[in-house]
C-alpha positions in Angstrom: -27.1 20.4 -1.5 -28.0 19.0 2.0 -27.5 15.4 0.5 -24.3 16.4 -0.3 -23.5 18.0 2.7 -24.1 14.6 5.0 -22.7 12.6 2.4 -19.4 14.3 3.4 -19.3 14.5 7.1 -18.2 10.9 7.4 -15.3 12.1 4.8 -13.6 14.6 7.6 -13.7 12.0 10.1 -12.3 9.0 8.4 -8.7 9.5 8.7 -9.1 9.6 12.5 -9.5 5.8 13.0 -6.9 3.7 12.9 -4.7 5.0 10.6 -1.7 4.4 11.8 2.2 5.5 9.6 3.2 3.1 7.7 6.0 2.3 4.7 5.0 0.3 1.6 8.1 -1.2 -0.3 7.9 -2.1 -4.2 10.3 -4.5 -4.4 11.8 -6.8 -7.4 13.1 -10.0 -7.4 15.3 -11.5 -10.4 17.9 -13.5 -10.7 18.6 -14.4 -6.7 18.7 -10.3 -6.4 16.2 -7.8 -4.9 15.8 -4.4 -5.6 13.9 -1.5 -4.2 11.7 0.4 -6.6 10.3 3.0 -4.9 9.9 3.5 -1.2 6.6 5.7 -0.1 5.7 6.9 3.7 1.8 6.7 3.7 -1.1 7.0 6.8 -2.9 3.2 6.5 -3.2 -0.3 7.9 -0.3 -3.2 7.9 -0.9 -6.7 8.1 0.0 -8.6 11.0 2.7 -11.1 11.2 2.4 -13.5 13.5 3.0 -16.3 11.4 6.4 -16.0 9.8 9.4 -18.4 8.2 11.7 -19.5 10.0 14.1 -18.6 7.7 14.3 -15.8 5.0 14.9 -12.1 4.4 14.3 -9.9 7.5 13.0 -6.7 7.5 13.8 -3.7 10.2 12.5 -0.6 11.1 15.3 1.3 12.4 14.9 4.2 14.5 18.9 5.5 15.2 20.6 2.5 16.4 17.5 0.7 18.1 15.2 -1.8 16.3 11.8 -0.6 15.8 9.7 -3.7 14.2 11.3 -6.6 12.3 9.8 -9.3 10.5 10.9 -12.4 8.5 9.7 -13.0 4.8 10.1 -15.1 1.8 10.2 -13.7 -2.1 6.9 -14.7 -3.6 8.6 -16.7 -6.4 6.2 -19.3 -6.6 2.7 -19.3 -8.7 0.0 -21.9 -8.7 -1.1 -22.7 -12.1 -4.5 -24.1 -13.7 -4.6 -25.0 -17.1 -8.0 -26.5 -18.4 -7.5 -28.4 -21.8 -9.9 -30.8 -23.5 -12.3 -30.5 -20.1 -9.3 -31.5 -18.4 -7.7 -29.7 -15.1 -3.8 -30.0 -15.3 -1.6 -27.4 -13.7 0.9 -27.2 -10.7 3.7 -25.0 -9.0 5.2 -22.9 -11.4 8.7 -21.3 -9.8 9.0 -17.1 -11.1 12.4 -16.5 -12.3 11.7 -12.6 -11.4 8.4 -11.2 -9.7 7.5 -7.4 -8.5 6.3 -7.2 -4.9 5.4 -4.9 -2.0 5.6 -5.0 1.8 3.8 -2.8 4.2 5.2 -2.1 7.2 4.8 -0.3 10.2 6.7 3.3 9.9 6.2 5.2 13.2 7.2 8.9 14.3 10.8 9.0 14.7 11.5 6.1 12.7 15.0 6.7 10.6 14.9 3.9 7.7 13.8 0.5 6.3 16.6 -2.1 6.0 16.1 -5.4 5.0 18.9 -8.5 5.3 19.5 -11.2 3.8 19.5 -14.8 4.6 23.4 -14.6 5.8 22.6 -11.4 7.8 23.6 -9.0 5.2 21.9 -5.4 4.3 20.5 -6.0 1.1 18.5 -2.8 1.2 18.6 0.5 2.8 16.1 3.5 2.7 13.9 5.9 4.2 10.2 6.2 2.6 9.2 9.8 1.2 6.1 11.0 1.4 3.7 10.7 -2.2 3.0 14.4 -2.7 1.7 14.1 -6.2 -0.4 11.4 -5.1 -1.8 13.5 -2.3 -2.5 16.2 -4.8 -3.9 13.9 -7.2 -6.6 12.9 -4.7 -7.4 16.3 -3.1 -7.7 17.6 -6.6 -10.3 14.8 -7.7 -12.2 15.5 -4.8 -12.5 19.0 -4.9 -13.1 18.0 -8.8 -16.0 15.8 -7.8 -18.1 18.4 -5.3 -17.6 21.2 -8.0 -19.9 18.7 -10.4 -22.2 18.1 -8.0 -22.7 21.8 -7.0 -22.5 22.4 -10.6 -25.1 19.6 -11.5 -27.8 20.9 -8.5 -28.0 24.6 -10.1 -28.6 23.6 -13.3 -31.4 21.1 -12.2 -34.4 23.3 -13.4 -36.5 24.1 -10.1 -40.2 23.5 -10.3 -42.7 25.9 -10.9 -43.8 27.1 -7.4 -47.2 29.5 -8.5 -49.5 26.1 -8.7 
């Protein structure tokens, strides 16, 4: 049980580095058109972006009026290809007429919405992340499922004979 125990510690502690709110988009891409699939407001890491088209969508985090964080991007619509045939490598850019997606993006305290804009300035998207609660519950409710085994698994281990 005292395996168990300092196995854990590190657990409480974990969310304290780092973590900072963020928003990941699932986005989809057909047709010239993008659409938001779901939206969610999580505790994690972003990428950086200091490398970034010069032209593009543009994404902003909004907070009232003022913008928050912004960032240009490009769909993913292109795929690399390798196709091996008779011990020979062909293959090539393949262009996606539709692909699924996701961004993650910095969503700080206070923040009011995500919007991203086209390449002629206009809002393509609008929305405000909600929170995952069945997610959340999901995970809390495997973990409490997994120390209940262990605890469970410890007591049944038979205990050896201490009258040697």
């Amino acid at each position: 049980m005292k395996w168990l125990m300092v196995l854990m510690i590190p657990l409480l502690f974990a969310p304290a580095y780092g973590w900072e709110d963020i928003a990941i988009l699932d986005l989809h891409y057909e047709n010239g058109q993008l659409f938001l699939q779901e939206a969610l407001y999580l505790r994690g890491f972003y990428p950086d972006r200091n490398i970034q088209p010069s032209e593009g969508y543009r994404l902003a985090v909004l907070d009232g009026d003022e913008e928050v964080y912004s960032f240009v991007f490009r769909i993913p619509d292109y795929s690399y290809v390798d196709v091996s045939s008779n011990s020979e490598l062909t293959g090539g850019i393949v262009k996606l007429d539709k692909v699924d997606f996701s961004l993650t993006v910095p969503f700080p305290e206070g923040a009011d919405n995500v919007v991203i804009y086209d390449e002629f300035d206009s809002k393509v998207i609008e929305t405000t992340p909600k929170t995952p609660t069945l997610a959340i519950l999901l995970i809390l409710g495997g973990v409490a499922v997994i120390v209940l085994l262990a605890i469970t698994i410890k007591k049944r281990r038979p205990r050896p004979d201490s009258n040697w």
